[in-house]
C-alpha positions as a printed Julia matrix, in Angstrom:
86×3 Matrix{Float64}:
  34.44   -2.23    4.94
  32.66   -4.81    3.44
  29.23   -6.29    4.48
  29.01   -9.96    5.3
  26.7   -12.07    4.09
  24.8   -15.09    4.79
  23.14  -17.42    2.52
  19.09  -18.06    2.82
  17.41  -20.66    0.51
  14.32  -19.98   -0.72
  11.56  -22.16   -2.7
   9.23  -20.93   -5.11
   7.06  -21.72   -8.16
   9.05  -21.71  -11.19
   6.56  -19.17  -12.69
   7.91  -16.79  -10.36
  11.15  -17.87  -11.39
  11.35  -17.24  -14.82
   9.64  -13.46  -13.8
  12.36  -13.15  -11.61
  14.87  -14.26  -14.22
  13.26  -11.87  -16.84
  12.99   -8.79  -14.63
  17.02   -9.43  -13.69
  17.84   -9.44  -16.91
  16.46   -6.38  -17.85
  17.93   -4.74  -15.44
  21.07   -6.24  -16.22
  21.22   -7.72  -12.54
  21.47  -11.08  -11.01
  18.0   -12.42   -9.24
  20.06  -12.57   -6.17
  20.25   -8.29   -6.49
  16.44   -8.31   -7.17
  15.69  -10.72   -4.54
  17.56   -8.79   -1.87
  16.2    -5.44   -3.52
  12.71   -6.76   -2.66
  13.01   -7.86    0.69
  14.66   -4.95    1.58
  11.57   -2.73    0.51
   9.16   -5.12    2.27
  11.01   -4.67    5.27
  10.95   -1.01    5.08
   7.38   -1.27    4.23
   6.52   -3.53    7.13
   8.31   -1.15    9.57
   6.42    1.74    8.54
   2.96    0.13    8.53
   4.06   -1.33   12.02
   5.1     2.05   13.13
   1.84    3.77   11.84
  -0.52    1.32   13.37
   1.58    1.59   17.16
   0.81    5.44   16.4
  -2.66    5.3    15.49
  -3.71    2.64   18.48
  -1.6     4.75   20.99
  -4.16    7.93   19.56
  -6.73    5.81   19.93
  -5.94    4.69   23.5
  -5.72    8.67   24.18
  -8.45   10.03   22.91
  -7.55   10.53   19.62
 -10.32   12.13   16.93
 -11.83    9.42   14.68
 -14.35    9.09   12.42
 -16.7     6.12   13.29
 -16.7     3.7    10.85
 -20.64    3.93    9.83
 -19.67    8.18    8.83
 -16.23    6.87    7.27
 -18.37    4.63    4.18
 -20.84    7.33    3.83
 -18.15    9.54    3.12
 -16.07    7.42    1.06
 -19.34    6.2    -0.86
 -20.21    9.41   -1.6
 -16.55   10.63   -3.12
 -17.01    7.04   -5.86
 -20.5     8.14   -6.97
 -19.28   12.09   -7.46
 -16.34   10.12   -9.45
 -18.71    8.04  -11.0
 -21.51   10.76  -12.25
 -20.32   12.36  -15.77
């Protein structure tokens, strides 16, 4: 069975336009395809990240094990410079 539809009007710069219009084409797909192919991975995207942060704050709320933020840099500061060093 087929899915409906419904149409949504969008405005943006024509910059993004013509990107839009070059990508589709060498994909051999209309920008309407690429449009809906992007919103659809935002979504899924954005209900992840939702999802993780409910998880996290309901850990935190619990008694979860952190890292306080002041240990989290030095750590994280320490991994660039080892990166950094030849």
């Amino acid at each position: 069975m087929p899915q409906t539809t419904e149409n949504v009007t969008v405005r943006m710069q024509p910059d993004t336009q013509k990107k839009l219009g070059k990508i589709a084409a060498s994909m051999d797909r209309s920008r309407n395809w690429l449009i809906n192919q992007a919103v659809a991975q935002y979504l899924e995207l954005y209900d992840w990240q939702t999802e993780q942060i409910r998880h996290r704050l309901h850990e935190a709320e619990n008694g979860g094990d952190f890292i306080a933020h002041d240990d989290a840099m030095r750590r994280i500061e320490a991994k660039i410079q080892a990166r950094l060093k030849p």
